[in-house]
TORMI-520490 format. One record per residue: x, y, z of N, C-alpha, C in turn. Coordinates in pm, whole numbers, padded with zeros to 5 digits, always signed. Example, Ala and Ser with C-alpha at 12.3 -4.5 7.8 and 13.67 -1.06 7.14 Angstrom:
2
+01319-00569+00780+01230-00450+00780+01320-00330+00780 +01285-00225+00708+01367-00106+00714+01290+00003+00787 
***
This chain:
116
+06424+08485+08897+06492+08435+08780+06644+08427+08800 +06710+08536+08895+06814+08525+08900+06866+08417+08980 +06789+08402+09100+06816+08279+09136+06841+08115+09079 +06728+08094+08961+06752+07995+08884+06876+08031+08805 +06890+08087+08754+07041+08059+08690+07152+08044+08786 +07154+08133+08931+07252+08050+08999+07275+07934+09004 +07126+07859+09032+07128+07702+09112+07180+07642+08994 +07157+07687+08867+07183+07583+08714+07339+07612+08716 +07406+07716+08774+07535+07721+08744+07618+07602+08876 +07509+07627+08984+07623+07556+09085+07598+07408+09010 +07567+07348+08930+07579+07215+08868+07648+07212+08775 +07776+07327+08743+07890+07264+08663+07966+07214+08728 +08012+07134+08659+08182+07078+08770+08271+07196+08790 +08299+07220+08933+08452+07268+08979+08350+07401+09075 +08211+07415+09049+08159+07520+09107+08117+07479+09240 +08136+07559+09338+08163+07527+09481+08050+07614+09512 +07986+07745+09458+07873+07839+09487+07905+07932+09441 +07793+08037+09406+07830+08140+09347+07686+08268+09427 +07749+08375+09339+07783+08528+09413+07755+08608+09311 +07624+08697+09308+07611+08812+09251+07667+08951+09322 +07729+09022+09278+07774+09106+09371+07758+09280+09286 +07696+09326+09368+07648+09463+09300+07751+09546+09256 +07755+09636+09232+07855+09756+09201+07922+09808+09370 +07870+09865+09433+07876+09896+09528+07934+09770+09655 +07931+09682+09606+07987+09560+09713+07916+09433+09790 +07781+09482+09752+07646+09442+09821+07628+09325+09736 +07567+09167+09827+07490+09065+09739+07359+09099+09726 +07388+09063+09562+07200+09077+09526+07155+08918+09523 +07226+08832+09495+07097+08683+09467+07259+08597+09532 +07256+08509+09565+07347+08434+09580+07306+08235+09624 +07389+08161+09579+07340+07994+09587+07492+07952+09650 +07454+07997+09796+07632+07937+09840+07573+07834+09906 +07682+07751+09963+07703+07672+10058+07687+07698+10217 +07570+07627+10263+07530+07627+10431+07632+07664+10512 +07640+07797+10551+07766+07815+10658+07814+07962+10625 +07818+07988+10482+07865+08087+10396+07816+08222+10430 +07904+08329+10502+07806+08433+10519+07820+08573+10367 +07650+08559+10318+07717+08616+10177+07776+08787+10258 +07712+08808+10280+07763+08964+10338+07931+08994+10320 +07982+08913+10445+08139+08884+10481+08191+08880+10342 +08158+08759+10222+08207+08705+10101+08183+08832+10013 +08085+08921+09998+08055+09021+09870+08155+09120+09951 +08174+09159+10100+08262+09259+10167+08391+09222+10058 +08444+09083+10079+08548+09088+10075+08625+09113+09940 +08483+09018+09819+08508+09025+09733+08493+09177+09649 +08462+09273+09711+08429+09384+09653+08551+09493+09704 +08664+09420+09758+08807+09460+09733+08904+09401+09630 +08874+09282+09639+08916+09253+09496+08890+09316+09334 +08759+09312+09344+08734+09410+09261+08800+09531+09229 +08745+09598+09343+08797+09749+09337+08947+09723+09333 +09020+09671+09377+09183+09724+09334+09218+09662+09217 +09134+09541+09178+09168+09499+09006+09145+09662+08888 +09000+09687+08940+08953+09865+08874+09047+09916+08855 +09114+09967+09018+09215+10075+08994+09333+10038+08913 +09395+09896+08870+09516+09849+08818+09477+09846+08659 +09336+09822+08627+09327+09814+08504+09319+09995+08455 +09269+10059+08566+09209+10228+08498+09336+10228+08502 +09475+10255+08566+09571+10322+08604+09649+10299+08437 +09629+10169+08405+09711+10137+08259+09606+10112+08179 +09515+10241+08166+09399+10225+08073+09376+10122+08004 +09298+09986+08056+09317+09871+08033+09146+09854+08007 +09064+09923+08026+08941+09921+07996+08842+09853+08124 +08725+09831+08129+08659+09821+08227+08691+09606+08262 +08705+09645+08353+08795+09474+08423+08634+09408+08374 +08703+09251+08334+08631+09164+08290+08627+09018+08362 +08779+08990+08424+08775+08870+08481+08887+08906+08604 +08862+08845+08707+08904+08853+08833+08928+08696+08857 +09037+08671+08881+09030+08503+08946+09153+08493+09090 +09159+08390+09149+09281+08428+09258+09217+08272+09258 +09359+08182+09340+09317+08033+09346+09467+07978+09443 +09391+07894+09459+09462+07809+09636+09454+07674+09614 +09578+07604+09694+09568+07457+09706+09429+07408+09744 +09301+07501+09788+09201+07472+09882+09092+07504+09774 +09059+07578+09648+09008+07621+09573+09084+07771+09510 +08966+07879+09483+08979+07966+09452+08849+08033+09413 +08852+08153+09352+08746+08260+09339+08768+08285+09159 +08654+08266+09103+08672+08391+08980+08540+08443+08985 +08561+08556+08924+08482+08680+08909+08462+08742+08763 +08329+08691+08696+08310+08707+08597+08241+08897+08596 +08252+08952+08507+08173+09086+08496+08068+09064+08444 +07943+09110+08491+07761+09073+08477+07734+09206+08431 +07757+09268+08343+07696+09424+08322+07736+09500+08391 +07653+09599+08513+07721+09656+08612+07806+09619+08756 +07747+09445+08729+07786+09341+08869+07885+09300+08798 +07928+09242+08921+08050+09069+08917+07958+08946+08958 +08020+08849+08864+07936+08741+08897+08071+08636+08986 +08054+08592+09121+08163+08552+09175+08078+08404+09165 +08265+08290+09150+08199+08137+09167+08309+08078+09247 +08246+08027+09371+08358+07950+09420+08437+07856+09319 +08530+07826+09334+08580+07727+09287+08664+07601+09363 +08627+07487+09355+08656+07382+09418+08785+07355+09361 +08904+07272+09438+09034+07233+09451+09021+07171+09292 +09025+07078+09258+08996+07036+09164+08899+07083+09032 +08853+07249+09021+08857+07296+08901+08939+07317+08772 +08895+07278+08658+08966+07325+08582+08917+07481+08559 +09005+07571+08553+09029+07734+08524+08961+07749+08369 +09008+07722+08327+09000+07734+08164+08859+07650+08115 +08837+07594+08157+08686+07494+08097+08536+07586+08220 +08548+07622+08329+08518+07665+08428+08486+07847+08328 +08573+07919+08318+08536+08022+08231+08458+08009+08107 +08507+07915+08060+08412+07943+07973+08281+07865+07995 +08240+07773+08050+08106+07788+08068+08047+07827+08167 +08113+07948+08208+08018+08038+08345+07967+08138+08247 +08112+08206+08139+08057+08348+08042+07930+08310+08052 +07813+08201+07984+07676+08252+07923+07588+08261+08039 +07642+08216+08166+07529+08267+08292+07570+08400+08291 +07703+08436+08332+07715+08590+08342+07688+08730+08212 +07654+08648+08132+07554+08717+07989+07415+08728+08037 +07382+08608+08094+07235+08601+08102+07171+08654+08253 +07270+08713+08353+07281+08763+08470+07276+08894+08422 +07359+08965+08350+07369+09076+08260+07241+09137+08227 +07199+09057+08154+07092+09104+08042+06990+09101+08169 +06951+09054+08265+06840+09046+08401+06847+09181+08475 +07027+09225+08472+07035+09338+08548+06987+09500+08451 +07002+09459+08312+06965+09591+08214+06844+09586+08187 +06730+09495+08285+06575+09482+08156+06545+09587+08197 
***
């Protein structure tokens, strides 16, 4: 199941592939692009994470919700899935702002898969 909601997400515009990524750093389901090693991508992205954590705990800012970083080449956001991050590539030509909000109801419905 989790897989189908990936593949339905990589068919918004600006989504390049996307990335379930556990607590611990590890991919659980992922719909990337041929070439993509998820391992390397959840490694990396599970520093991002963690030092967003420590910047939000440090100014008691509550448990981090959105992670994004972005390049002339694309960029990354990182939605929070319950105990996961839900990571989506993002292609050069995303819009940021239209792109969040219609990833939130996969990463609701990624959520609710990881608490049944």
């Amino acid at each position: 199941m989790m897989q189908e909601i990936l593949e339905k997400l990589n068919h918004v515009r600006g989504v390049g592939g996307c990335l379930v990524l556990s607590p611990d750093g590890l991919p659980m389901a992922s719909a990337l692009r041929q070439g993509v090693d998820e391992s390397q991508l959840a490694a990396a992205l599970s520093g991002l994470v963690e030092g967003s954590g420590r910047i939000t705990q440090h100014f008691e800012l509550g448990k981090t919700k959105v992670v994004q970083t972005t390049s002339a080449a694309g960029g990354v956001l990182l939605l929070s899935a319950g105990p996961s991050f839900l990571a989506i590539i993002m292609d050069p030509a995303a819009n940021l702002a239209l792109l969040q909000l219609e990833a939130r109801p996969f990463a609701e419905r990624i959520a609710q898969r990881l608490t049944l």
